[in-house]
Kinemage of the C-alpha trace (Angstrom):
@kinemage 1
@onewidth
@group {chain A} dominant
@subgroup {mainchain}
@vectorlist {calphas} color= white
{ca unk a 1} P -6.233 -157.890 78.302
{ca unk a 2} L -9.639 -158.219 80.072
{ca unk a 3} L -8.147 -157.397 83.375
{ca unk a 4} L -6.783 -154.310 82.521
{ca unk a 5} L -10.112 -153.176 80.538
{ca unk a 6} L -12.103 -153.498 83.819
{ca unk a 7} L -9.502 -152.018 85.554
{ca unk a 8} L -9.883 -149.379 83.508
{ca unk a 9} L -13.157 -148.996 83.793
{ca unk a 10} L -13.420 -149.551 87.253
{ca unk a 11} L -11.208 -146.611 88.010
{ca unk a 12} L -13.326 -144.257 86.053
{ca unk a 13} L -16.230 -145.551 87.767
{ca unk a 14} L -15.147 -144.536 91.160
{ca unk a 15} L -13.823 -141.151 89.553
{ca unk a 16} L -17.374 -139.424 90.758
{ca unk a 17} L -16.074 -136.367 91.515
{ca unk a 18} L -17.288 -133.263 90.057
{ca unk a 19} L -15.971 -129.350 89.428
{ca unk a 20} L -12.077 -128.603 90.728
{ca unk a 21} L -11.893 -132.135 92.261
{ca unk a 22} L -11.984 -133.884 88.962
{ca unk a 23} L -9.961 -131.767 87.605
{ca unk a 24} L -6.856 -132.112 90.338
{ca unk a 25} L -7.489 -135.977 90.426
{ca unk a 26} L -7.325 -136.267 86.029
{ca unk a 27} L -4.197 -133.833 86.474
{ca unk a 28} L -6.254 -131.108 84.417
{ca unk a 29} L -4.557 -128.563 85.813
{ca unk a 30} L -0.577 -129.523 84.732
{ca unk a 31} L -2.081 -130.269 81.749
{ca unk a 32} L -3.483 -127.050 81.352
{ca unk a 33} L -0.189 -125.516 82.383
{ca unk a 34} L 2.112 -127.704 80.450
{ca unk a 35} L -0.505 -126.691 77.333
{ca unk a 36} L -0.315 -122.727 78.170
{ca unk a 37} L 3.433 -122.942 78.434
{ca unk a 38} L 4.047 -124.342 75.365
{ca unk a 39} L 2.230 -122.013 73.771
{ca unk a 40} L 3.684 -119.175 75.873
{ca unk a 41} L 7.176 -120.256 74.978
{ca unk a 42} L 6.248 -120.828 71.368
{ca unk a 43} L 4.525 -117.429 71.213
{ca unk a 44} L 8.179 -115.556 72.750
{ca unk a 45} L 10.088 -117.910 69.860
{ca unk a 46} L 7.791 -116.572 66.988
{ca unk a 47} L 8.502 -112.326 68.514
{ca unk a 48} L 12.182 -113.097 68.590
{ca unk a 49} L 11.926 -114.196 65.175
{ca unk a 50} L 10.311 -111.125 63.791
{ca unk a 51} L 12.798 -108.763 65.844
{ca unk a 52} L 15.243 -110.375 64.688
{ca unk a 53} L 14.575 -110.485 60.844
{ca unk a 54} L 16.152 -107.539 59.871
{ca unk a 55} L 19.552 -108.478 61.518
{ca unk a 56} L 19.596 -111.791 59.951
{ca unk a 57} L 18.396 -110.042 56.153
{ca unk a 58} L 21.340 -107.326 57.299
{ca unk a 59} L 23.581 -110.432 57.288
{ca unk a 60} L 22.534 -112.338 54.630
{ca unk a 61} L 23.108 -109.172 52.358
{ca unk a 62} L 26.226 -109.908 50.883
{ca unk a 63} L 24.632 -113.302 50.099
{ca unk a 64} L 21.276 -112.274 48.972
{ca unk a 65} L 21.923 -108.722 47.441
{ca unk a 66} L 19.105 -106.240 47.539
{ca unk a 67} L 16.743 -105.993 44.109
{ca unk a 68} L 16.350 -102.771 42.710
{ca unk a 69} L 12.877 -100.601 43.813
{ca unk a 70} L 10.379 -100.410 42.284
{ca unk a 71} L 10.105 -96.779 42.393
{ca unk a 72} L 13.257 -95.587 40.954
{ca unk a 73} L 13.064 -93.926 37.281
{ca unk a 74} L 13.778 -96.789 34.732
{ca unk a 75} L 17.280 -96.226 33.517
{ca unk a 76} L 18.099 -94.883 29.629
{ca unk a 77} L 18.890 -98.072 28.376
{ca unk a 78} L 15.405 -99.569 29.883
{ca unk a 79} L 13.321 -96.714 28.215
{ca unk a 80} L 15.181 -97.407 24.883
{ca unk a 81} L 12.737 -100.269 24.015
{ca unk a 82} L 9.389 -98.311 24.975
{ca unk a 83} L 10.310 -95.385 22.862
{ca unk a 84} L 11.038 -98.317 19.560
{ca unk a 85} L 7.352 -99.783 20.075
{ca unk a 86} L 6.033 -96.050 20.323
{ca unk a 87} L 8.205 -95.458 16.756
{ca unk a 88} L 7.458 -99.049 15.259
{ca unk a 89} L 3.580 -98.066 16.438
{ca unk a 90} L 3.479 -94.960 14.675
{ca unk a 91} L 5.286 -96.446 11.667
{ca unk a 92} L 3.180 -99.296 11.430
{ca unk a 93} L -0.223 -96.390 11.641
{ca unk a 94} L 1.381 -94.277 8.605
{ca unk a 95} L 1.854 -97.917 6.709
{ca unk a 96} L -1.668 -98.604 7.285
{ca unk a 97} L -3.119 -94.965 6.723
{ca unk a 98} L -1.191 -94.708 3.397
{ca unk a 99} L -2.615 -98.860 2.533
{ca unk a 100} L -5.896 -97.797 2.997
{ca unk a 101} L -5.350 -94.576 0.630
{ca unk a 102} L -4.479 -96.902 -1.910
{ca unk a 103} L -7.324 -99.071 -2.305
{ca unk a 104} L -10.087 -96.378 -1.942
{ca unk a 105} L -8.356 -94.751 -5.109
{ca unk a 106} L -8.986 -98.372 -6.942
């Protein structure tokens, strides 16, 4: 185990070099390449992806169907409930109105 810890450090003793040269003897550069390429290639996957996303959604369809929007008018039997708390609200305001009457007289 020794041996191959001065070995080690004996090569990166003699690895003076300095600027481009210590880069092309470390193999900096395919490094760097093999680095920039995988993040070129993973950079082309991710854009396929998105221009691709409304094909696969167009296929999954049938699967997945779409949810109604938001925009569209609610439907009669969706307002139904909105216009009973309006009438149970106004109700309930006469009731109270018509409570309070009742103890001021006493």
């Amino acid at each position: 185990m020794a041996v191959t810890i001065n070995s080690i450090f004996t090569r990166s003793s003699s690895l003076q070099a300095s600027g481009f040269q210590a880069i092309s003897e470390a193999e900096g550069v395919s490094i760097a390449v093999t680095g920039m390429l995988i993040v070129f290639f993973a950079l082309v996957i991710i854009s396929l992806f998105i221009r691709l996303l409304p094909v696969l959604l167009g296929l999954m369809e049938p699967i997945l169907p779409r949810l109604e929007s938001h925009t569209q008018p609610p439907s009669a039997a969706e307002r139904l409930p909105a216009e009973n708390e309006k009438l149970v609200a106004a109700i309930g305001y006469v009731l109270h109105m018509e409570m309070e009457k009742s103890t001021q007289r006493q």
